[in-house]
MIDRENDO-695586 format. One record per residue (C-alpha): residue number from 1; residue in one letter; chain; x, z negated, y negated. Coordinates in Angstrom, 1 decimal. Last residue first. Layout:
N
<NUM "A" "A" <X Z Y>>;
...
END
This chain:
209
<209 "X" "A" <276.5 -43.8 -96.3>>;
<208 "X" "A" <276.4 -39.9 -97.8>>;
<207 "X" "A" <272.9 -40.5 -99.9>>;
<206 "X" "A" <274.6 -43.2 -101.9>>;
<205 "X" "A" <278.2 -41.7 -102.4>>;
<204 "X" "A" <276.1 -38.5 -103.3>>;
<203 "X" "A" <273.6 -40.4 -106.0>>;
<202 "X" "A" <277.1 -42.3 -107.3>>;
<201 "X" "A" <279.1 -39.1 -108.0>>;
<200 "X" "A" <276.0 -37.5 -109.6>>;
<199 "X" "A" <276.0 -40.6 -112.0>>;
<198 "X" "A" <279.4 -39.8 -112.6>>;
<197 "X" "A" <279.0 -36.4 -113.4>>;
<196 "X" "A" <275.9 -36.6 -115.7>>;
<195 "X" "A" <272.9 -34.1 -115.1>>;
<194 "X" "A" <270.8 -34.4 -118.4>>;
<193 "X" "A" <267.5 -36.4 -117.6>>;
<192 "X" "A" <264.7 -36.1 -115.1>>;
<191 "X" "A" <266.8 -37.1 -112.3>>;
<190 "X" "A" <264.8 -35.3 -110.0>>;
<189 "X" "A" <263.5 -36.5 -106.4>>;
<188 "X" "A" <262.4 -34.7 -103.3>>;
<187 "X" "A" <261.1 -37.4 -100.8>>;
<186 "X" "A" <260.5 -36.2 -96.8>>;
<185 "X" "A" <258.2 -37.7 -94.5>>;
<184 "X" "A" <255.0 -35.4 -95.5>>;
<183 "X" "A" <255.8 -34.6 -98.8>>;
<182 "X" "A" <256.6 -37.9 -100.8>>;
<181 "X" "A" <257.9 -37.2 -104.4>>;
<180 "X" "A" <260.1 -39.4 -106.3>>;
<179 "X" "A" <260.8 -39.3 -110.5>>;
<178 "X" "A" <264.5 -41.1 -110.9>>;
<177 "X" "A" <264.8 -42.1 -115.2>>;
<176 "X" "A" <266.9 -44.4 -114.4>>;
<175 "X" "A" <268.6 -45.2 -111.1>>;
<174 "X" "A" <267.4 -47.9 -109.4>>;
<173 "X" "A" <265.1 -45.9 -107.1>>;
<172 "X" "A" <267.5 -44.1 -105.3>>;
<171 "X" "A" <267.8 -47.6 -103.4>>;
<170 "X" "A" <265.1 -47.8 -102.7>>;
<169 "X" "A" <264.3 -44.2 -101.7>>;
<168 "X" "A" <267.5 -44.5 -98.8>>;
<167 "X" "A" <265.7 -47.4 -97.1>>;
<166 "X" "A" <262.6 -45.8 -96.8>>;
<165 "X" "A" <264.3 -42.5 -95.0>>;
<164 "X" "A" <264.9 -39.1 -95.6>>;
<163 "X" "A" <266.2 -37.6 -98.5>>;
<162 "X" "A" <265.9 -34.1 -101.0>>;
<161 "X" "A" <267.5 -33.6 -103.9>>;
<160 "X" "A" <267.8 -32.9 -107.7>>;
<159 "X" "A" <269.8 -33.7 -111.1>>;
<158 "X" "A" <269.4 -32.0 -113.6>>;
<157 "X" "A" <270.2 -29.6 -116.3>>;
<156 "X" "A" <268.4 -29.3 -119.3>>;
<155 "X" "A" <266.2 -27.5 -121.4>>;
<154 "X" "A" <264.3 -27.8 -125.1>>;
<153 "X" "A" <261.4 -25.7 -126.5>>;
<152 "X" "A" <259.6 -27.1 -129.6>>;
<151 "X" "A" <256.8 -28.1 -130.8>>;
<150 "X" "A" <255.6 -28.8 -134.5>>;
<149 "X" "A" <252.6 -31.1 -135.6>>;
<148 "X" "A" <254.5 -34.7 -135.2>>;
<147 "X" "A" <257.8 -34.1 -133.1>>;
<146 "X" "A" <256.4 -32.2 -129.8>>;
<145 "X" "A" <258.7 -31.0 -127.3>>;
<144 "X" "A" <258.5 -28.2 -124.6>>;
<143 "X" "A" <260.2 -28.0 -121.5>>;
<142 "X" "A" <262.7 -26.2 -119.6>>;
<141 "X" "A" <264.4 -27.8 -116.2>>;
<140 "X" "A" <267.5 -26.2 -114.6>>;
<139 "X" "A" <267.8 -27.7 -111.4>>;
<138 "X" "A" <271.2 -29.2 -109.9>>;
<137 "X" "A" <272.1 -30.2 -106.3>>;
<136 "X" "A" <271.7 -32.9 -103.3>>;
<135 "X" "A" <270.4 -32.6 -100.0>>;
<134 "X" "A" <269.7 -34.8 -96.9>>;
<133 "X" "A" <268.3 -34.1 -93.4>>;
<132 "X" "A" <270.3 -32.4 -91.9>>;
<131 "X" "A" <273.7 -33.6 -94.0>>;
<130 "X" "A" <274.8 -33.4 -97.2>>;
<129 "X" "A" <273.9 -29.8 -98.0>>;
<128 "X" "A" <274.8 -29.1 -101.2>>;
<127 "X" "A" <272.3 -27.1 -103.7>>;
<126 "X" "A" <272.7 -25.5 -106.8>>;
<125 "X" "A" <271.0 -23.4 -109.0>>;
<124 "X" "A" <267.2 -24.8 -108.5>>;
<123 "X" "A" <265.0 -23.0 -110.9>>;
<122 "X" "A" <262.5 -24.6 -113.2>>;
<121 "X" "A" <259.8 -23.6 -115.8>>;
<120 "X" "A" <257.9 -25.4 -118.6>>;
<119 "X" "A" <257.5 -28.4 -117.2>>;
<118 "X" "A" <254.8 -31.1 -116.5>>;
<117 "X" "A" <254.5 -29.7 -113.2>>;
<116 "X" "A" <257.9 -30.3 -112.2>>;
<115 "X" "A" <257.6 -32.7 -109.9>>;
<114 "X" "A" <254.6 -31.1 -108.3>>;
<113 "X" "A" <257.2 -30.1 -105.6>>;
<112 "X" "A" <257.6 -26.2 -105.1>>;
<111 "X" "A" <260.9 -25.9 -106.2>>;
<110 "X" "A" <262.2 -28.5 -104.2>>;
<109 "X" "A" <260.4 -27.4 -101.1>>;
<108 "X" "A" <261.6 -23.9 -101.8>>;
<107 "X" "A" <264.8 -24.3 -102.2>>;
<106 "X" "A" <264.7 -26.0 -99.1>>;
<105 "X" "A" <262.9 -23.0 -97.6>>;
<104 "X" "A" <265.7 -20.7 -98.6>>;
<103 "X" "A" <268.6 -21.8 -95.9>>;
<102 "X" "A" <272.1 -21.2 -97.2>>;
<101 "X" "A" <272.9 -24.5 -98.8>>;
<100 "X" "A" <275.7 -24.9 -100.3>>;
<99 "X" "A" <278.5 -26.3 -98.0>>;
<98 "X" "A" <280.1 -29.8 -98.8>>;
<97 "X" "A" <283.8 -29.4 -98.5>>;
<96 "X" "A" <284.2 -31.9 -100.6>>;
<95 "X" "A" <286.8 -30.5 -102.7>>;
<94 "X" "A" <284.1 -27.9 -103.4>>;
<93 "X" "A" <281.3 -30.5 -104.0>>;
<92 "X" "A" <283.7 -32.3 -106.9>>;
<91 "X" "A" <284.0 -28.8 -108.6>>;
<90 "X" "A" <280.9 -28.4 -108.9>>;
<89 "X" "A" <280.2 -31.6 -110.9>>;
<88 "X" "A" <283.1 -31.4 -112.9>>;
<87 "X" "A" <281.9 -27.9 -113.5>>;
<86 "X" "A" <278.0 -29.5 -114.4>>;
<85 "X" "A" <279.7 -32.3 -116.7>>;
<84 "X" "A" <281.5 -29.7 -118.6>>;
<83 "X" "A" <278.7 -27.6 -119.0>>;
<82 "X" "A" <277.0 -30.2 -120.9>>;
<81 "X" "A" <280.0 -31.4 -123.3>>;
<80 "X" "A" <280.1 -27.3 -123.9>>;
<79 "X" "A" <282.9 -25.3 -122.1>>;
<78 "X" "A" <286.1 -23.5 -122.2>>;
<77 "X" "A" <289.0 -26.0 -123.3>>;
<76 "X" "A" <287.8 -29.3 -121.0>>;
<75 "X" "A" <286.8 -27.1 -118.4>>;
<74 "X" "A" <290.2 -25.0 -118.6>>;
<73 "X" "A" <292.5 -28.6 -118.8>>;
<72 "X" "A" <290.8 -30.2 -116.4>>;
<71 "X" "A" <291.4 -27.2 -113.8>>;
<70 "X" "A" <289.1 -25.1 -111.6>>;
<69 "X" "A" <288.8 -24.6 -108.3>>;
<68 "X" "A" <287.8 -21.2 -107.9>>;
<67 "X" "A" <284.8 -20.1 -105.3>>;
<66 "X" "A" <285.6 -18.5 -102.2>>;
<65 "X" "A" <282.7 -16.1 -100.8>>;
<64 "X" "A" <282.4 -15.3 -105.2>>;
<63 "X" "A" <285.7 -13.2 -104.9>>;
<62 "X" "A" <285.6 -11.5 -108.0>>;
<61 "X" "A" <286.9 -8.4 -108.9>>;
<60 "X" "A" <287.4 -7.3 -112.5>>;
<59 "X" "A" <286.4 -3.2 -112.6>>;
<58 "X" "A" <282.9 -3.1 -114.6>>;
<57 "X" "A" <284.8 -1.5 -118.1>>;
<56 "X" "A" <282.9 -3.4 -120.2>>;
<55 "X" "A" <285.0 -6.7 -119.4>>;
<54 "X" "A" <288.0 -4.4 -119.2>>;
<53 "X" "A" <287.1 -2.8 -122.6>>;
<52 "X" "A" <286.6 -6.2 -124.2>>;
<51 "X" "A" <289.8 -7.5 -123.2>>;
<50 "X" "A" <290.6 -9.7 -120.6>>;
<49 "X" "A" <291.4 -13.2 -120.6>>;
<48 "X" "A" <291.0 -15.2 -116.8>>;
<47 "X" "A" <289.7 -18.2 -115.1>>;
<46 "X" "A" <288.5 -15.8 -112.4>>;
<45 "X" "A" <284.5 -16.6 -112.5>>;
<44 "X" "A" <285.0 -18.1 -115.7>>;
<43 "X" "A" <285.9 -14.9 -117.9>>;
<42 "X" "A" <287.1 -15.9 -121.3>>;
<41 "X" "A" <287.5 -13.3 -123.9>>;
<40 "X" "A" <290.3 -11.1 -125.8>>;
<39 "X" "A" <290.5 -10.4 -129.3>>;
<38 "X" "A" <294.3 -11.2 -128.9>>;
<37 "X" "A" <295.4 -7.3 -128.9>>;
<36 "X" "A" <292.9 -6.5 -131.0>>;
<35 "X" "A" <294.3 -8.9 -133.9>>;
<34 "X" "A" <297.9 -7.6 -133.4>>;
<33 "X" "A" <296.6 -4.1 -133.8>>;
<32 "X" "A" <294.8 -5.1 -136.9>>;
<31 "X" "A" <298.0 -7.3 -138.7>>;
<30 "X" "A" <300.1 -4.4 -137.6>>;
<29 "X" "A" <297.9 -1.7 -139.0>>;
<28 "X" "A" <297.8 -3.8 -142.1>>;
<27 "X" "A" <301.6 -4.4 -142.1>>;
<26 "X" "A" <301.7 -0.4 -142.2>>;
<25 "X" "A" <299.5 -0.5 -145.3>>;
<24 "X" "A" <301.4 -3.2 -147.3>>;
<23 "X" "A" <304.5 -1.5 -146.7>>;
<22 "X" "A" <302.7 2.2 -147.5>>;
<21 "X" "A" <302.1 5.1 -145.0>>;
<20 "X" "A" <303.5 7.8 -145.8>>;
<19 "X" "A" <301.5 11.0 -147.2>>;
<18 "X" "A" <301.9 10.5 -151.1>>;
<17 "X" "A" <306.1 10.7 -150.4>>;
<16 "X" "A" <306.2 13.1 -147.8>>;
<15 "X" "A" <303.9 15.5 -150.1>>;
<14 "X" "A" <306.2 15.0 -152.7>>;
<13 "X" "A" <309.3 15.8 -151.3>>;
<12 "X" "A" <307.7 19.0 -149.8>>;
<11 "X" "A" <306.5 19.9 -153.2>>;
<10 "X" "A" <310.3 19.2 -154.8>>;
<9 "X" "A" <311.5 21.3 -152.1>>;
<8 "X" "A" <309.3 24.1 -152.3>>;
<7 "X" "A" <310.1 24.2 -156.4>>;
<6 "X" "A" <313.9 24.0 -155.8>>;
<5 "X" "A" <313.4 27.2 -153.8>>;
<4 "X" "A" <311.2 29.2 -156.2>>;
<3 "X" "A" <313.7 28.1 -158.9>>;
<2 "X" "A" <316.8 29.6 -156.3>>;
<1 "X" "A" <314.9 32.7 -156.2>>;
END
């Protein structure tokens, strides 16, 4: 009896003993678990981390009828030298207090230009109303390059508007790179280079005076 005892005990001993979870294993668990806690990612819109079951999950709420100023420090840390010149960009027009424009047929005019018949496709993304007449935003412009016998597909971001006036177009025309486009009395111009902040600065201060 007290054989068959000592026996159970032993086995129970032992079982605790091959069943618990080793030093180096629990600090594995730890290591993982701390891993999926910081496995989280970036979401713009509300300048935010969430995990990637909150992303999946459909349930963040953003307010896109009042866009998010955002900071140097999160363009600077978030986005690509590219990007960063298009948030700076944006988020010059919002302390503006510039509206986007609401009204599709300017869209259309820009979009519709031959100014980008020599591209691949194009899409107007943003657009600011400056004033009645004059508007200023960003196209994304894809084209194909040729280096010897190969081609290849490359886009950008750039800068595009619509003016009124002679005086205006000269002046727009000492910027580099500036491709102008008379329909009827109106001009509808691209930048047809990489948007840069600065220079988008300039364009506005110019079509603003």
């Amino acid at each position: 009896m007290l054989i068959g005892v000592v026996i159970i005990v032993c086995l129970a001993i032992l079982m605790f003993l091959t069943l618990r979870p080793s030093k180096a294993e629990k600090q594995a668990k730890a290591e993982m678990e701390e891993r999926l806690k910081d496995e989280r990612i970036y979401h713009p819109e509300t300048g935010r981390y969430f995990t990637l079951e909150e992303m999946e999950s459909g349930v963040i709420a953003v307010d896109n009828n009042h866009p998010r100023i955002k900071s140097d420090e999160e363009i600077e840390a978030h986005y690509t030298e590219e990007e960063k010149e298009i948030e700076y960009t944006i988020r010059h027009m919002l302390q503006s207090g510039l509206a986007e424009t609401e009204d599709d047929r300017v869209y259309e005019l820009i979009d519709g230009s031959e100014l980008f018949d020599l591209t691949d496709s194009h899409g107007v993304y943003y657009l600011w109303t400056i004033s009645p007449e004059h508007f200023l935003g960003i196209a994304r412009v894809s084209y194909s390059i040729r280096n010897g016998k190969y081609e290849y597909g490359s886009s950008d971001s750039q800068i595009v508007g619509i003016v009124q006036g002679d005086v205006l177009v000269e002046e727009l025309k000492k910027f580099s790179d500036i491709e102008i486009m008379n329909i009827a009395n109106t001009k509808v111009f691209r930048i047809a280079r990489k948007v840069n902040f600065q220079e988008f600065k300039k364009v506005l201060e110019l079509i603003r005076a």
